[in-house]
ROSE-4610 file (N, C-alpha, C; in Angstrom, 1 decimal, always signed):
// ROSE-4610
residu = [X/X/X/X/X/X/X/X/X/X/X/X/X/X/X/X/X/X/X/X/X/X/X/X/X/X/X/X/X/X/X/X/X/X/X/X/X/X/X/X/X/X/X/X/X/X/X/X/X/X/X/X/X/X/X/X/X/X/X/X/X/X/X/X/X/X/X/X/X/X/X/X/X/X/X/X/X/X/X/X/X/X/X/X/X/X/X/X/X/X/X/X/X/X/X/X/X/X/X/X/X/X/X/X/X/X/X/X/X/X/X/X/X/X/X/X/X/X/X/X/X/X/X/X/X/X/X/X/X/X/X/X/X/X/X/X/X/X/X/X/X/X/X/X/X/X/X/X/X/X/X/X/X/X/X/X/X/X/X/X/X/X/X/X/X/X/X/X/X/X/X/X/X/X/X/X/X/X/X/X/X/X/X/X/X/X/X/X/X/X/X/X/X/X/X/X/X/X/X/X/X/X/X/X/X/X/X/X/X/X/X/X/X/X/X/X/X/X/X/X/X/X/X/X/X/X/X/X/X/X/X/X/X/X/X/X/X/X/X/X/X/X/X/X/X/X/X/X/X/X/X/X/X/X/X/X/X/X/X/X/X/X/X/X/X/X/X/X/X/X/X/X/X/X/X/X/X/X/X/X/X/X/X/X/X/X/X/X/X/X/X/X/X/X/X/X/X/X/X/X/X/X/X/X/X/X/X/X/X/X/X/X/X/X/X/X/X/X/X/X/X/X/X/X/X/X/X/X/X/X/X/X/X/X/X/X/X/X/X/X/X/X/X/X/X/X/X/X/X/X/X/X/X/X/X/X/X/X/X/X/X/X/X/X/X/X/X/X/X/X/X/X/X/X/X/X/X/X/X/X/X]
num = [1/1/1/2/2/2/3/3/3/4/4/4/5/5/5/6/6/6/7/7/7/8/8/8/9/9/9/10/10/10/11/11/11/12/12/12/13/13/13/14/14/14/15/15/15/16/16/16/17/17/17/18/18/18/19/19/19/20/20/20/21/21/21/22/22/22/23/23/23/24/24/24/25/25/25/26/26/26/27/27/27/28/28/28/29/29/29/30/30/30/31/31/31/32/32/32/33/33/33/34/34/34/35/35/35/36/36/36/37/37/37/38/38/38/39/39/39/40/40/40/41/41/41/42/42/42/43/43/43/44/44/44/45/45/45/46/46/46/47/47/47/48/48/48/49/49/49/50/50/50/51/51/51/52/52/52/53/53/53/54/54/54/55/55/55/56/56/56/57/57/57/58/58/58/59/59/59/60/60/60/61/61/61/62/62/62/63/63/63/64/64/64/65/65/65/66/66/66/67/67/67/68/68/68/69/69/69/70/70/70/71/71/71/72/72/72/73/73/73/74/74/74/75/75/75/76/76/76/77/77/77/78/78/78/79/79/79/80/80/80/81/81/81/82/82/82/83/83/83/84/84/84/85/85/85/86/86/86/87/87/87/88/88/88/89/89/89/90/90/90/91/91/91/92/92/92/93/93/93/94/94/94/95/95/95/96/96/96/97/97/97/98/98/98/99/99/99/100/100/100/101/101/101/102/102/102/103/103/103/104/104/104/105/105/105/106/106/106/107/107/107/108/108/108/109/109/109/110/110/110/111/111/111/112/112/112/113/113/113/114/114/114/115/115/115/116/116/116/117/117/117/118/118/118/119/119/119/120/120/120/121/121/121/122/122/122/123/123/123/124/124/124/125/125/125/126/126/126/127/127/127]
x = [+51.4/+50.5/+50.7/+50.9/+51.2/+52.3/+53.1/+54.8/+54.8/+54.0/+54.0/+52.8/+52.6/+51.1/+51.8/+52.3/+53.4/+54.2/+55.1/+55.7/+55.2/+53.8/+52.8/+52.0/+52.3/+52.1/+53.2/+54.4/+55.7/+56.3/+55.9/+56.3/+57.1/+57.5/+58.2/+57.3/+58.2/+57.0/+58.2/+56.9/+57.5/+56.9/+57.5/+57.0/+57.2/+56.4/+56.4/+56.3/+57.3/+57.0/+58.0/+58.1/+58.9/+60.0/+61.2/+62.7/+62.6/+62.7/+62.3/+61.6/+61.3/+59.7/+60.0/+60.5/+60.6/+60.6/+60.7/+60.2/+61.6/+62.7/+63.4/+64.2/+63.6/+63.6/+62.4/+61.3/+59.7/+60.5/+61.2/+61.6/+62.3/+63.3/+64.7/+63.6/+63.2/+62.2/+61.4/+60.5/+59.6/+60.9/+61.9/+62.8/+63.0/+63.5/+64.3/+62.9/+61.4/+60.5/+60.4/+60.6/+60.4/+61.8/+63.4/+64.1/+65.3/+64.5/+65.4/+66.4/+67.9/+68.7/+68.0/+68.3/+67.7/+68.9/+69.5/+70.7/+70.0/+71.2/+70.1/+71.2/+71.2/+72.1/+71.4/+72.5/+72.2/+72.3/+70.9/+71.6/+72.0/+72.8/+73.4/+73.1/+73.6/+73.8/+74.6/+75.5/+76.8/+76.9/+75.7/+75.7/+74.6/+75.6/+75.5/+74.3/+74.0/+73.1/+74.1/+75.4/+76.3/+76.2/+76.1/+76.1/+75.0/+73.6/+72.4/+72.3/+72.7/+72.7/+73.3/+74.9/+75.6/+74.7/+73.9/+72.8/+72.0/+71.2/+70.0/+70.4/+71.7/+72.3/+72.8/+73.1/+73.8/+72.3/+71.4/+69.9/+69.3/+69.8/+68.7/+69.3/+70.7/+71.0/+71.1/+71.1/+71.3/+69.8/+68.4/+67.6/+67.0/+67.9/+67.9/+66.9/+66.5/+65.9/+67.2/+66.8/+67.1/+66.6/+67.4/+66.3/+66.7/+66.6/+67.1/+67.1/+67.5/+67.1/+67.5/+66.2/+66.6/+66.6/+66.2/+66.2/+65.9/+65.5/+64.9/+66.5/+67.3/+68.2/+69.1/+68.7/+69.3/+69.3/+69.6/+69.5/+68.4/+67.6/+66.7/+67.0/+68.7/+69.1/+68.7/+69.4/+69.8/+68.5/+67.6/+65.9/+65.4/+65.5/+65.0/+65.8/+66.9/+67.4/+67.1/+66.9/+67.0/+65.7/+64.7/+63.2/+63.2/+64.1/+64.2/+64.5/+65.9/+65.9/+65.4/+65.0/+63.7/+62.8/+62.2/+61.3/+61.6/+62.9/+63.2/+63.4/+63.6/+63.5/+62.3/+61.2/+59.5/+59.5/+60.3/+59.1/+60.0/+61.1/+61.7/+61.4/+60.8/+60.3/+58.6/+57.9/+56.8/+56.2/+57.6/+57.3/+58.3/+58.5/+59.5/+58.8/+59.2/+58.4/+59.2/+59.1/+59.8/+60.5/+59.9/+59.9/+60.5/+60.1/+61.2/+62.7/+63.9/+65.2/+64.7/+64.4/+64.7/+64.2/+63.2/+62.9/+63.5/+64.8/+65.8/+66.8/+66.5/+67.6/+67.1/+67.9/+67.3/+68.6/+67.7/+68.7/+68.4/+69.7/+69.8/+70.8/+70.6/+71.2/+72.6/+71.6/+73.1/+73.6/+73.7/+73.9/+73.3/+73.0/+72.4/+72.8/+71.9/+71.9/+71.1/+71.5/+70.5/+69.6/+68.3/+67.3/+67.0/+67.3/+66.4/+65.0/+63.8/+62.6/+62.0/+62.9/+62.8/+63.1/+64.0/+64.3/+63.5/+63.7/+62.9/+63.3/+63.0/+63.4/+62.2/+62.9/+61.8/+63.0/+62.0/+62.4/+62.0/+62.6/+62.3/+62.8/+61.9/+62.3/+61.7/+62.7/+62.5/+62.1/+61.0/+60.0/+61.7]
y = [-1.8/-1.5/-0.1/+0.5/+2.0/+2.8/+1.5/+2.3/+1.3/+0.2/+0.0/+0.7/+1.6/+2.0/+3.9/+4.0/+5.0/+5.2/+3.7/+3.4/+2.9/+2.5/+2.4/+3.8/+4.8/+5.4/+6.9/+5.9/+6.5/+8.0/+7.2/+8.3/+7.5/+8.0/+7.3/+7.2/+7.0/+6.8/+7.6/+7.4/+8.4/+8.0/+6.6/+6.6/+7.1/+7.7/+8.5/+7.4/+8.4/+7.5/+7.9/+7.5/+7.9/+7.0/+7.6/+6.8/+5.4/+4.4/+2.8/+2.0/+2.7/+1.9/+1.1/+0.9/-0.4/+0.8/+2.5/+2.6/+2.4/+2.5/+1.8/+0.7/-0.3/-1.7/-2.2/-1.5/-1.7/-1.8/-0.9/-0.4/-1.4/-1.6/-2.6/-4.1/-4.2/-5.9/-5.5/-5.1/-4.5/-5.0/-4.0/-4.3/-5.6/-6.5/-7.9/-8.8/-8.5/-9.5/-9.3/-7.7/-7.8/-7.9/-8.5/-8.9/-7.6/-6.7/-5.0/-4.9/-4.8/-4.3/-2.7/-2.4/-1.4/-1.1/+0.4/+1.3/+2.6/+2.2/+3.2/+4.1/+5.6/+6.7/+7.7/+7.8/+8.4/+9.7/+10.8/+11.8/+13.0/+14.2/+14.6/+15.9/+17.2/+18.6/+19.0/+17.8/+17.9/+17.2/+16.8/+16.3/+17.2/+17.2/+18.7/+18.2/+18.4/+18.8/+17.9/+18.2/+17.3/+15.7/+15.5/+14.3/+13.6/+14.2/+13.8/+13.6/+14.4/+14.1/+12.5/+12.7/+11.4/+9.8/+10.4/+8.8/+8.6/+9.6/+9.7/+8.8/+9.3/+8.7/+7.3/+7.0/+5.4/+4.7/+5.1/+4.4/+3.9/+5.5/+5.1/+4.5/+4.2/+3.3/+1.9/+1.7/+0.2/-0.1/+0.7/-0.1/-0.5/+0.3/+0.0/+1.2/+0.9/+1.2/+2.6/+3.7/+4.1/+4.8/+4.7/+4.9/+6.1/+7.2/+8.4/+8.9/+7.6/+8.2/+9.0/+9.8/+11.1/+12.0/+12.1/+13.0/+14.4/+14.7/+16.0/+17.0/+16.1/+16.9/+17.6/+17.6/+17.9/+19.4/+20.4/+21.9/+21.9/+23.4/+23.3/+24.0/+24.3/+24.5/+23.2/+22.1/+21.0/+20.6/+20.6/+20.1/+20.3/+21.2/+22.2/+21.8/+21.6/+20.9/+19.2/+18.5/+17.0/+17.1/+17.7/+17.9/+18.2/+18.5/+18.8/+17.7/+17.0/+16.1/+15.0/+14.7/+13.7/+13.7/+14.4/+15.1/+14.2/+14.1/+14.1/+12.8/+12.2/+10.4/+9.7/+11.1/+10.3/+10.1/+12.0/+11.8/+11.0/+10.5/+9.3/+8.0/+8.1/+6.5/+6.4/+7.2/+7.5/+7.0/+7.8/+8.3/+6.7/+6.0/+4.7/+4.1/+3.9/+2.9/+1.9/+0.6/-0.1/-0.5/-0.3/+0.2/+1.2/+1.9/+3.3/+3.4/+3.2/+3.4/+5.1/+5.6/+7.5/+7.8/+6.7/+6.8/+6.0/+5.9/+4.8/+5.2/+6.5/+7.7/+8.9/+9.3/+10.3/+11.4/+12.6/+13.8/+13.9/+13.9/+14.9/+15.6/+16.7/+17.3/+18.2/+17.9/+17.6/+16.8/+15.6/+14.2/+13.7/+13.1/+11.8/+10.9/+10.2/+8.5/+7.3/+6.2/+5.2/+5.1/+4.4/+4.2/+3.1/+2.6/+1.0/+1.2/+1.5/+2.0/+1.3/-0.1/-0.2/+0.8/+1.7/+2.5/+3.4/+3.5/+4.1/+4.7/+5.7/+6.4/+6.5/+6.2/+6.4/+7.4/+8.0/+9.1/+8.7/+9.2/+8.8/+9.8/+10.0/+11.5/+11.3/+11.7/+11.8/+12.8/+13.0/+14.6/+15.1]
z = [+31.3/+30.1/+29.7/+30.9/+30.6/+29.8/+30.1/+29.2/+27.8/+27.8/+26.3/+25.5/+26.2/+25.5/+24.7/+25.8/+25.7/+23.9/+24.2/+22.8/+21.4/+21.7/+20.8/+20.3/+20.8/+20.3/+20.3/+19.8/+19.3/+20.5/+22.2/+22.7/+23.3/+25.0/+26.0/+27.4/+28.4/+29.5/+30.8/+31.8/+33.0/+34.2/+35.1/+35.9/+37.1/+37.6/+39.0/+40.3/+41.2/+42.4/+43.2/+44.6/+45.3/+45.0/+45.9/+45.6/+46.4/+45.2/+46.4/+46.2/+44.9/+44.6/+43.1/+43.0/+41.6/+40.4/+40.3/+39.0/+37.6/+38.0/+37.7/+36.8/+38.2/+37.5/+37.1/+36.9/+36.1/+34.8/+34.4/+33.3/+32.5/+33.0/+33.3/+32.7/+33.6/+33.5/+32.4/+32.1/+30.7/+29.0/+29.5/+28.6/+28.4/+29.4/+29.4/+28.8/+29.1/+28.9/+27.1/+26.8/+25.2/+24.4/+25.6/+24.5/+24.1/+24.2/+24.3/+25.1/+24.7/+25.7/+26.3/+27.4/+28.3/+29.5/+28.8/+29.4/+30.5/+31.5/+32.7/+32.8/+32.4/+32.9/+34.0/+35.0/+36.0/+36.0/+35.7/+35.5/+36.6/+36.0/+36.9/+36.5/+37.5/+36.7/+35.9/+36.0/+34.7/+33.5/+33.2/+32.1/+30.8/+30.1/+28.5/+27.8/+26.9/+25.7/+24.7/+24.7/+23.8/+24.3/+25.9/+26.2/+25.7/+26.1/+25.9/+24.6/+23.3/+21.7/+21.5/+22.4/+22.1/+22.5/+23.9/+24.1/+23.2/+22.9/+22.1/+20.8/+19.9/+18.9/+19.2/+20.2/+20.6/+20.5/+21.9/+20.9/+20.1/+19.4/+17.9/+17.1/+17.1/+16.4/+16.2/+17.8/+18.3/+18.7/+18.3/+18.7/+20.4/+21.4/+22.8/+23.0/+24.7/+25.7/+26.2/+26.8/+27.6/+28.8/+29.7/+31.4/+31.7/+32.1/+32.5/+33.8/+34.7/+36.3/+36.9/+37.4/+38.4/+37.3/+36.1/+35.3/+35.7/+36.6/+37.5/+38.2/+37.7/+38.3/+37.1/+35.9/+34.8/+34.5/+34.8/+34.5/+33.6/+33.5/+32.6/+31.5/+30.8/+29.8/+29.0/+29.8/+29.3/+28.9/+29.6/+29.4/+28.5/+27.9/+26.7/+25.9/+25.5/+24.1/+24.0/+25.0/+25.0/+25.2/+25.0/+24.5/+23.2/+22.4/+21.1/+20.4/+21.0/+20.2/+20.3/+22.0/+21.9/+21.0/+20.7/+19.7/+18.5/+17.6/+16.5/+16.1/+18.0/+17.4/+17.1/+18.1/+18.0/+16.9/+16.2/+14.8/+14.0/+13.6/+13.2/+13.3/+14.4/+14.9/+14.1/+14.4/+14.4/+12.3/+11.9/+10.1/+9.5/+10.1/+10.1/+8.8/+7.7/+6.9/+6.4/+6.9/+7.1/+5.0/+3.9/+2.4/+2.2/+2.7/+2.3/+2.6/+2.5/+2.7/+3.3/+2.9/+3.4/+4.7/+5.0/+6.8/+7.4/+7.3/+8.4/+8.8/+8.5/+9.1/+9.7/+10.9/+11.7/+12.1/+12.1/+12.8/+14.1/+15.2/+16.1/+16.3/+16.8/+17.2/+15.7/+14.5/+13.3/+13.0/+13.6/+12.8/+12.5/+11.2/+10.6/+11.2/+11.6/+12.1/+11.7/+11.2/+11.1/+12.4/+12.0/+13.2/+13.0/+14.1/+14.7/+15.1/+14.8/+15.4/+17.0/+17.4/+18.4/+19.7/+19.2/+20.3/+21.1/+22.2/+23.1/+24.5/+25.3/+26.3/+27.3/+28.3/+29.7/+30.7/+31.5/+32.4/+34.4/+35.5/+36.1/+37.2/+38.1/+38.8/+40.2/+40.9/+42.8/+42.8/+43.9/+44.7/+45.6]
């Protein structure tokens, strides 16, 4: 209830827990029951601000889930821009009007992209 409650109100979710514990495949299964394809990247210290733009855009376009496991290990360069453009799908998703042609497109990072307002991002981080 917690991570659709999340997306209901045009955010994402972040389940905590230790490593082992379903938070995961909570995610993964949530997705499959509402029908959403739901993509799990494993992140790493080597993954850019450019990479993170490129998911964020594959998302919002296609309408999918994405999982961001172990997100805790992402430099806090990288943290601080993919908080930006997280940012920019909420308010995309958020200002969606399904009548208006001019909210069905969204910026990150400097590209325009169509938006599927299904899309959505969950996070997930080991102690």
């Amino acid at each position: 209830i917690t991570l659709t409650m999340g997306l209901r109100l045009f955010l994402g979710g972040a389940p905590a827990g230790p490593a082992g514990t379903g938070k995961t495949e909570t995610t993964k299964d949530l997705a499959r029951a509402l029908a959403l394809p739901c993509y799990v990247y494993n992140c790493s210290d080597q993954m850019s601000y450019l990479t993170m733009a490129d998911i964020f855009r594959g998302l919002t376009q296609t309408g999918a889930w994405g999982c961001f496991d172990e997100f805790n290990r992402l430099i806090p360069e990288v943290l601080s821009v993919c908080s930006v453009q997280f940012k920019a799908v909420c308010v995309g998703v958020k200002g969606f009007v399904l009548e208006d042609e001019s909210t069905h497109v969204v910026t990150v990072d400097g590209d325009t992209v169509s938006l599927v307002p299904k899309c959505g991002a969950f996070i997930t981080m080991n102690p």
